[in-house]
C-alpha positions in Angstrom: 67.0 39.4 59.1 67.5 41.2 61.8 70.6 38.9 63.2 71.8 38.0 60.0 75.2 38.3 59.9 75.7 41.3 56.7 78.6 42.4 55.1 79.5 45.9 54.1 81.9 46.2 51.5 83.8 49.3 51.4 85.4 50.6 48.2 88.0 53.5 49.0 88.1 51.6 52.5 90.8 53.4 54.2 89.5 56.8 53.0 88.3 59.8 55.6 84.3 58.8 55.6 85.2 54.9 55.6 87.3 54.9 58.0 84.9 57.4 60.4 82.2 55.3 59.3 84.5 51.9 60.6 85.5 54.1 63.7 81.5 54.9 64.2 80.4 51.4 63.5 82.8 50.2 66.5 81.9 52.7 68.7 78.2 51.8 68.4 78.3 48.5 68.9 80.1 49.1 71.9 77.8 51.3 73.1 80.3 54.2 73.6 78.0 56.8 71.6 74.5 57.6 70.9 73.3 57.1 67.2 73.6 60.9 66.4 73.1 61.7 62.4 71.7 57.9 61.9 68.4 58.1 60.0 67.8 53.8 60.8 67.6 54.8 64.3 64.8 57.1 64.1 61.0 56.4 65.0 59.8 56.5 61.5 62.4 53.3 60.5 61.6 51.7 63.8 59.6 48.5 61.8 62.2 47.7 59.4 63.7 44.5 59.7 67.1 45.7 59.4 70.6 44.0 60.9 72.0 45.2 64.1 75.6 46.9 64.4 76.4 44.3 65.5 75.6 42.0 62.9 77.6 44.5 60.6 80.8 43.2 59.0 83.5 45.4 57.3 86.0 44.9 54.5 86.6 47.0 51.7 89.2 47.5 48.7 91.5 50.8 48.3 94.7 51.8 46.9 96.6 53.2 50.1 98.0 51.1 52.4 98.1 53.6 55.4 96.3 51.6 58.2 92.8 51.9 59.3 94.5 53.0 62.6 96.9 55.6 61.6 94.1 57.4 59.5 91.7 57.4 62.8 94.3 59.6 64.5 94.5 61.7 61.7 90.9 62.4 61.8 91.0 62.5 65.5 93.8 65.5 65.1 91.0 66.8 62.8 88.3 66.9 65.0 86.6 64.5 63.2 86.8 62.0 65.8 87.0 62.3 69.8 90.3 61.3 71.0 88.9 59.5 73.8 87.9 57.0 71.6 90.7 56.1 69.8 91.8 53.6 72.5 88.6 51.9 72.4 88.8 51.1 68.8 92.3 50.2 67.9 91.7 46.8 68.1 88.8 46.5 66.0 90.3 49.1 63.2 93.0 46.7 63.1 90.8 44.0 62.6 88.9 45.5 59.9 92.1 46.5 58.0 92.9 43.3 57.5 90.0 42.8 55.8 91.0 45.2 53.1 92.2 44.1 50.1 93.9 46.0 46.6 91.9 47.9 45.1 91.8 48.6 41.0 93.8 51.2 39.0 93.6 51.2 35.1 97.6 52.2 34.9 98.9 49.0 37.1 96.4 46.6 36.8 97.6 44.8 33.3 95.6 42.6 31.3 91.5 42.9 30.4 89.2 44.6 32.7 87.3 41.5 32.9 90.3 39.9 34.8 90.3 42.5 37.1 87.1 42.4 37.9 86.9 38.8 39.0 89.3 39.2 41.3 87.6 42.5 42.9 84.4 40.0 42.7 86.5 37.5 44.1 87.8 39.1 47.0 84.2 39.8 47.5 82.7 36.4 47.8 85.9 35.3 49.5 85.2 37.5 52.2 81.5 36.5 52.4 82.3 32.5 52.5 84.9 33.5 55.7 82.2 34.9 57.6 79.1 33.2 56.8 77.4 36.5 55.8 73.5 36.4 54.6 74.7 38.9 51.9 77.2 41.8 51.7 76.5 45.2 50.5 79.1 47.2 48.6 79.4 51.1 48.9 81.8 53.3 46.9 83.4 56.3 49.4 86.6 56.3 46.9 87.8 59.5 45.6 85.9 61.7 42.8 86.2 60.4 39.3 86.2 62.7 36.3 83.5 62.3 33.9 84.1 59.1 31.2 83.1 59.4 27.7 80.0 57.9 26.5 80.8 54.8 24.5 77.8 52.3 23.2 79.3 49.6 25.0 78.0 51.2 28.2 73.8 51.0 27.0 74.4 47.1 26.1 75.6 44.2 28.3 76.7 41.7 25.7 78.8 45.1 24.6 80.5 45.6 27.4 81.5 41.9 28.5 83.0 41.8 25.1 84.6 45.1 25.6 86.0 43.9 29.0 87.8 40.8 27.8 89.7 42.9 25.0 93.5 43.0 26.7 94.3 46.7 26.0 90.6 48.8 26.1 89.4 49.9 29.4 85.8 50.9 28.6 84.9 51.3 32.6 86.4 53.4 35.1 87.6 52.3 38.1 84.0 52.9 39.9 82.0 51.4 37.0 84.4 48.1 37.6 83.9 48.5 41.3 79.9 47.9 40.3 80.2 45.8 38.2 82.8 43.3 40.3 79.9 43.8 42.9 76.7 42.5 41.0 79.0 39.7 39.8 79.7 38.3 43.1 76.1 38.6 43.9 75.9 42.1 46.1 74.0 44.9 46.1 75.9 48.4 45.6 75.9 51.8 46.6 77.4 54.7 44.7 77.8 57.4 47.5 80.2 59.5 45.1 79.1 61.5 41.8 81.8 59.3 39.9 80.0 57.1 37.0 79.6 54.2 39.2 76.6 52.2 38.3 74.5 54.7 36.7 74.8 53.2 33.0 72.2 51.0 31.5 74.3 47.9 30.9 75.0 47.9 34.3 71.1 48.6 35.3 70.8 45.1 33.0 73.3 42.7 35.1 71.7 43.8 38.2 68.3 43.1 37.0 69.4 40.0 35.5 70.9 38.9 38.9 68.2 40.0 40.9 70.0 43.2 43.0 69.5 46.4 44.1 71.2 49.5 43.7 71.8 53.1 45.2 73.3 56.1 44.3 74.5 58.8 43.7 76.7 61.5 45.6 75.6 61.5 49.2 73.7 64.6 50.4 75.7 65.6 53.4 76.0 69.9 53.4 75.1 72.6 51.2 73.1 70.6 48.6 71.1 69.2 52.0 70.2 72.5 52.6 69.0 73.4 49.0 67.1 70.5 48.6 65.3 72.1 51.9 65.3 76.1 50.5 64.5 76.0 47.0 60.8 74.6 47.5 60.0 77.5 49.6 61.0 79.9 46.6 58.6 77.9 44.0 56.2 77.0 46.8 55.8 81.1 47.2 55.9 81.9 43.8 59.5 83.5 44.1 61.3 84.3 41.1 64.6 82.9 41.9 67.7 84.9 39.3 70.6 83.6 40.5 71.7 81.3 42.8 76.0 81.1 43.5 78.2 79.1 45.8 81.6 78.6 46.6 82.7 75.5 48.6 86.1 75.7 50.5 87.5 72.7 51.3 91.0 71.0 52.3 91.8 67.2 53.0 91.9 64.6 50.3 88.3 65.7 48.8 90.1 69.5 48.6 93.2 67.7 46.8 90.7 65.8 44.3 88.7 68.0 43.5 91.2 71.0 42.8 91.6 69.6 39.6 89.0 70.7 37.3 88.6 67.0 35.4 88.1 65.7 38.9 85.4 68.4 40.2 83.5 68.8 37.2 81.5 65.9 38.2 80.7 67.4 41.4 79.7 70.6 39.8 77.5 68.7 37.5 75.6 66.5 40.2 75.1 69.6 42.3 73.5 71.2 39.0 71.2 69.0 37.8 69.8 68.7 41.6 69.0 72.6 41.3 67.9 73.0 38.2 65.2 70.2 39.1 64.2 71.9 42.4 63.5 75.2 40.6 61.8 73.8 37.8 63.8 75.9 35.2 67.6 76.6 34.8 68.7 79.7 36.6 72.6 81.1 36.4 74.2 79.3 39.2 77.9 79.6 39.2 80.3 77.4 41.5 83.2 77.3 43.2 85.3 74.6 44.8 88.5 75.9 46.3 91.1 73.6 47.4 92.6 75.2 51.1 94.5 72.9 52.8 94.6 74.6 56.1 91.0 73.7 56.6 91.5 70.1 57.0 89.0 68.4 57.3 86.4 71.0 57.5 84.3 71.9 55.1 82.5 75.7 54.1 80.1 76.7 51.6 78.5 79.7 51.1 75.3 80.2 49.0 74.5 83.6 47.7 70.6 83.4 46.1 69.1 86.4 44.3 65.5 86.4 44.0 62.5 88.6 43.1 59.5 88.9 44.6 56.1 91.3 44.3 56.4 94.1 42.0 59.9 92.9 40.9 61.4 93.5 44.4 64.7 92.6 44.5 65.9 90.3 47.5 69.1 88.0 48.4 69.5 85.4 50.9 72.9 84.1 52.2 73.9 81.1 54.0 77.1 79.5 55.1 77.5 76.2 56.4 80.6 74.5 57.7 80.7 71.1 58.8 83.2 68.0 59.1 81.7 66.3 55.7 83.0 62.7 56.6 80.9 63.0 60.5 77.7 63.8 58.5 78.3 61.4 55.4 79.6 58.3 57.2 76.1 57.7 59.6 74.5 57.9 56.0 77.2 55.0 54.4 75.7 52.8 57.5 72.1 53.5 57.2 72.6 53.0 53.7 74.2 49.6 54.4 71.3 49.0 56.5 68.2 49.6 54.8 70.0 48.1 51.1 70.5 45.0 53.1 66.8 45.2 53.8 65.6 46.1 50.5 68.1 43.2 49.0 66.3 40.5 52.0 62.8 41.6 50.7 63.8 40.5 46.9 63.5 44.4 45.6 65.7 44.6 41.8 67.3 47.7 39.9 67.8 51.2 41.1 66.0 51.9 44.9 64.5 55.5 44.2 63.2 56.0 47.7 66.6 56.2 48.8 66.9 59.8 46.8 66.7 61.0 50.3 70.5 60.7 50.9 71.8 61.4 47.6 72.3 64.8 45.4 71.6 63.0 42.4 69.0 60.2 42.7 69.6 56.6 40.5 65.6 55.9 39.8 63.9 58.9 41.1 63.4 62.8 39.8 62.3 63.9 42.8 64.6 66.5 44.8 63.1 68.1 47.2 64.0 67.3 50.9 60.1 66.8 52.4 59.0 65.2 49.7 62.1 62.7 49.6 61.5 61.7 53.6 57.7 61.0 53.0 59.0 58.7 50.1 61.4 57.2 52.5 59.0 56.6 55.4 56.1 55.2 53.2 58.8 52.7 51.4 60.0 51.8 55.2 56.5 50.7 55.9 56.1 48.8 52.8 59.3 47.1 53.7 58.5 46.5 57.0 55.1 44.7 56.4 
C-alpha cells in the first residue's frame, strides 16, 4: 500500500497541531526537513508497509475560518515553525485549506444529530471519491471537550441511532459525532484529544460492524511522556511513592480551553487514570493547569514527586519540562495516520491497543508504561509487516 494514495482527515483542521502537522507534512515531502519526532521513520517500523508523504492527502472539518496560511505565521511568530519555510509552503496550505470543510456545533447546527452527521460523513466520502484515495483516516486535534453525561443510549447502537434522529436531543458531543460521521463513511478514526470521542461501546459496535479500526486517546506529547518513563522506576525499585503534584502552564488556544474548569477536567482525568495505573495504587496527585497567555505557544510543567525509600527515608524528585506541544504532537498525528492506514489495509477491527504508545489514556490496552508500550509497538509492527 505503500503508493496508495491515503487520506487524512483532520477534525479541528485549522487548529495549532493540524495546521503544524499540514505545515510538517509539506515540508517533508518536499524534502526541506529531516523526519525529527517521527516514530514511522525509525528502524524498528522500517518493514511496515505504510504510505509515503507523499501519498498523504489532507482535508479536515473546523469551525474557524482563519486560513491554513494566516495560522502558519502565527505559529511561525511562535517559534513553532521556522520562518524560512513559510514561503515554501504557502501554496500547498492554501491548497489544503480548501479542502476544509464546516465543522459541527450542537448550538447552530439545527435539526437531528443524525442529519448532521451525514453530511460530516458526506463531506468525507466526497472528498475520498475526488481523489481516488485507497481509504482516508480521520483524526480529532479539535479543542478539549468537557466530560458528557453517561446516558444508556451510548452502551447500545440501535439506542443511539434512534436517539440521533429525535429533532431536539443531542445525545453525542461534537467529538462523539465526529466518530461516528467517520465509521459511517467508511474510515478509520483517531481520538488524539481526552474529549469522549469514540471511547463508548455503541460506537466500539458500528466500527466492528463495519470492519474499522480505531485509536485513541489524548496524545502523549510532555509531562505525561515523561511519567509513563519515571514511575516504573519507583515500583520497579520498590519505592514508596506519597505524592506526586504538577502544575502545567500553558497559553495559546489549549491555555484558553482549558482555563475553564468544565473544559480541563477531562484533561485532569486522563492524566489520572494514566498514574494511578503506573503506580499500581492511587497516591494524592494534585493538578494544576494555568492559563498564561504570554507563553504562547509554549508549554511548562513541573512535577514535584515525594517518595520514600529504606527505613522510611524521605526523598523528592522535581522535573520541569517545557516544550512547543503542537512540534511534538503533530509528527505523532502523521505517524498515527500512517500506521492506522496500515492497520485498516491489513483488515485489523475495533480499538488498536498497541498504539497505547502515543496516547495518555489507551482505547483497548491497560498498559502505561513507556518501555513496555514500545516493545508492544515494535512486535505489532512486525506482525503487520509480515
Amino acid at each position: 500500500m505503500a503508493d496508495e494514495p491515503t487520506g487524512l482527515w483532520l477534525i479541528g483542521a485549522r487548529g495549532s497541531v493540524a495546521t503544524t502537522a499540514v505545515s510538517g507534512l509539506l515540508a517533508l515531502r518536499a524534502g526541506l526537513v529531516p523526519a525529527t519526532g517521527c516514530v514511522t521513520e525509525r528502524p524498528e517500523l522500517a518493514g511496515l508497509p505504510l504510505p509515503g508523504w507523499s501519498d498523504l492527502v489532507v482535508g479536515g472539518h473546523d469551525l474557524s475560518h482563519t486560513p491554513l496560511e494566516k495560522r502558519a505565521e502565527h505559529l511561525a511568530q511562535g517559534g513553532v515553525l521556522p520562518h524560512h519555510l513559510l514561503g515554501a509552503v504557502r501554496a500547498g496550505l492554501r491548497a489544503v485549506d480548501a479542502e476544509i470543510r464546516d465543522g459541527y456545533h450542537p448550538a447552530t447546527d439545527d435539526g437531528p444529530q443524525a442529519d448532521a452527521a451525514r453530511r460530516l460523513a458526506r463531506d468525507i466520502t466526497d472528498f475520498r471519491d475526488r481523489h481516488g484515495l485507497a481509504r482516508v483516516v480521520v483524526v480529532n486535534v479539535s479543542s478539549t471537550e468537557p466530560p458528557v453525561p453517561h446516558v444508556p443510549e451510548h452502551d447500545d447502537l440501535a439506542l443511539l441511532e434512534r436517539a440521533l434522529a429525535d429533532p431536539v436531543r443531542r445525545v453525542l458531543p461534537p467529538s462523539s459525532l465526529a466518530a461516528y460521521a467517520a465509521l459511517n463513511a467508511g474510515c478509520p478514526f483517531v481520538d488524539f484529544t481526552p474529549s469522549t470521542g469514540i471511547a463508548l461501546p455503541a460506537l466500539d459496535a458500528l466500527a466492528r460492524q463495519e470492519g474499522l479500526p480505531y485509536a485513541g486517546r489524548d496524545g502523549k506529547t510532555g509531562e505525561t511522556l515523561v511519567r509513563t518513563v519515571l514511575a516504573p522506576m519507583f515500583t520497579s525499585r520498590a519505592l514508596r511513592v506519597r505524592s506526586w503534584a504538577g502544575t502545567n502552564l500553558l497559553g495559546g488556544g489549549d491555555g484558553a480551553t482549558l482555563e475553564d474548569p468544565a473544559h480541563a477536567d477531562s484533561k485532569l482525568r486522563s492524566k489520572a487514570r494514566g498514574l494511578e495505573s503506573l503506580l499500581g495504587e492511587p497516591v494524592p496527585a494534585p493538578l494544576h493547569i494555568d492559563n498564561v497567555p504570554d507563553l504562547g505557544e509554549t508549554k511548562t510543567a513541573w512535577d514535584h514527586v515525594s517518595f520514600e525509600g529504606f527505613l522510611g527515608a524521605r526523598m523528592t524528585l522535581q522535573f520541569t519540562w517545557t516544550g512547543l506541544d503542537s512540534a511534538l504532537a503533530a509528527p505523532l498525528v502523521l505517524d498515527l495516520a500512517r500506521l492506522v492506514a496500515a492497520a485498516h489495509h491489513a483488515g485489523q477491527v475495533g480499538a488498536l491497543g498497541a498504539l497505547g504508545f502515543f496516547f495518555k489514556d489507551p482505547l483497548g490496552s491497560d498498559e502505561h508504561r513507556f518501555a513496555e508500550q514500545t516493545r508492544e509497538l515494535h512486535r505489532w509492527a512486525s506482525e503487520l509487516g509480515r
